[in-house]
N, C-alpha and C positions, 0 to 999 in steps of 0.2 A: 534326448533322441529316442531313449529305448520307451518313454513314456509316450510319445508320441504315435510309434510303430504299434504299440501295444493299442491305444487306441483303436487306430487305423483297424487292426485286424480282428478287434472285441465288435466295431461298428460292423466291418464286411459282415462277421457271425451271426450279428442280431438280423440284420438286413436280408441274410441267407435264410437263418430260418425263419423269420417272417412270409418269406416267400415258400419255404417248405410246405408254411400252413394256408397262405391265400391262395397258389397257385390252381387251379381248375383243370390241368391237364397234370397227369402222374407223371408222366418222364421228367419233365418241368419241374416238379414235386422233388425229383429222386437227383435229378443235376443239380438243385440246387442244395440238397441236403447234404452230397458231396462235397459241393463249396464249402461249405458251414463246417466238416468236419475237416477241410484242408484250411478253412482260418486257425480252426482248434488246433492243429498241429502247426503254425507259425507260432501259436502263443507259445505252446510249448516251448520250441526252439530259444526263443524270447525269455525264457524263461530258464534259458539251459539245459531245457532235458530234453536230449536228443533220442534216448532212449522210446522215453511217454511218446516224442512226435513221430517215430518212425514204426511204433507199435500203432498208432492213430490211423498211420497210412494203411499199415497193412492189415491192420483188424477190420478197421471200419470201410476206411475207402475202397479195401480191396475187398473181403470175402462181403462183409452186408449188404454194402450197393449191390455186390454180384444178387445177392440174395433177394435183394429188393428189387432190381430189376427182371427177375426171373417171375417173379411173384404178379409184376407190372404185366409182365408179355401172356402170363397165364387167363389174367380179367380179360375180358372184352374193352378193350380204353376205349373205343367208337362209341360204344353206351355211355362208358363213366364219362366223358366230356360232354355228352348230350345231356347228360343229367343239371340240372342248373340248382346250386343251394336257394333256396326258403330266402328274401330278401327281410332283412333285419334279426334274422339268427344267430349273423354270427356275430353281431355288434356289440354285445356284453363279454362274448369271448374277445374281441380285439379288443376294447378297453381296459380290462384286466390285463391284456399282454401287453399294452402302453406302459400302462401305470407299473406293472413289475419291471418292464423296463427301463423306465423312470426311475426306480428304486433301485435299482441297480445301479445306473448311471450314477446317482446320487452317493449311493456308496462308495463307489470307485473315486470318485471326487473329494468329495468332504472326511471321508475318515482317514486319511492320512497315514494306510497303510499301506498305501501302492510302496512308498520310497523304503518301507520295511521289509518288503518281501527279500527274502536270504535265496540266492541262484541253488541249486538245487547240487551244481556241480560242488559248490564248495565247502561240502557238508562233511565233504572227505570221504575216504575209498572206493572201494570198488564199486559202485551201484550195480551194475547188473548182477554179481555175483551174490553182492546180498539179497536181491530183487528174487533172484534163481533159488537160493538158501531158501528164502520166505516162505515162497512160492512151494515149493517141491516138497518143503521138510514139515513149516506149520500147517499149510494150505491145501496139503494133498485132496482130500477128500472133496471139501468145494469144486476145486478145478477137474477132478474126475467125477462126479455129479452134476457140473456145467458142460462137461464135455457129451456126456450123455442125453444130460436134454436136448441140445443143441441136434446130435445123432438123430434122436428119436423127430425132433422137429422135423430135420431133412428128410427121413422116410414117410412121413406122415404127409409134406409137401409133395410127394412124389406119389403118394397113393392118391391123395387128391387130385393132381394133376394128369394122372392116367387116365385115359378116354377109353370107356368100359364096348369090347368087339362084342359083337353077337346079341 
């Protein structure tokens, strides 16, 4: 059953961002990219880590989309859908995304590590607290140097987006 569910929600993912990349209208683009990172957090779950999935929800689903739709309201979208792609452009890029698809699919099948996969819960102790340890003690510096790009992004978005008076 859990292999089955795991399916189900690996197909919505491909199917979502598939549509991340075909879609022609951006909101279209960004609901579905949503989708695709609320399958990502069922795997998790599937997976036992409630942790990873409720981080999924809140990093991704919640501040990015913000981010990505702010970014969407800022463009002109009346132009970007008037725009029509170059017909047979993106045909070498969809084939490659079959085919790694395919590859994918194939591994998930034939290599006979889906029934090895160890649940994440039962690795033993505390996960979050080691996760916090890691994070805080090895990790400091990365995470306060992502923190800062991320900053500097936000203000940079914001300079850009200001409409110059006078």
């Amino acid at each position: 059953m859990g292999q089955g569910f795991f399916l189900l929600f690996a197909a919505g993912a491909v199917v979502t961002a598939l549509t991340v990349v075909l879609a022609r209208n951006p909101v279209h683009s960004a609901l579905a990219l949503m989708a695709c990172f609320l399958q990502i957090s069922a795997i998790f779950v599937l997976l036992e880590a409630p942790l990873l999935a409720v981080v999924q929800i809140f990093v991704y689903v919640g501040a990015i989309m913000v981010l990505f739709l702010f970014v969407i309201m800022m463009i002109d979208v009346r132009e970007a859908v008037l725009q029509r792609f170059v017909p047979g452009r993106n045909l070498p890029a969809l084939t490659l995304l079959v085919l790694l698809g395919v590859e994918m699919l194939a591994l998930v099948l034939w290599s006979g590590r889906f029934s090895a996969v160890e649940p994440v819960a039962s690795r033993g102790g505390d996960q979050v607290r080691q996760l916090s340890t890691v994070l805080f003690a090895d990790y400091l510096l990365p995470f306060e140097v992502a923190s800062i790009i991320l900053l500097a992004a936000l203000v940079g978005a914001i300079v850009l987006a200001r409409k110059e008076t006078g």
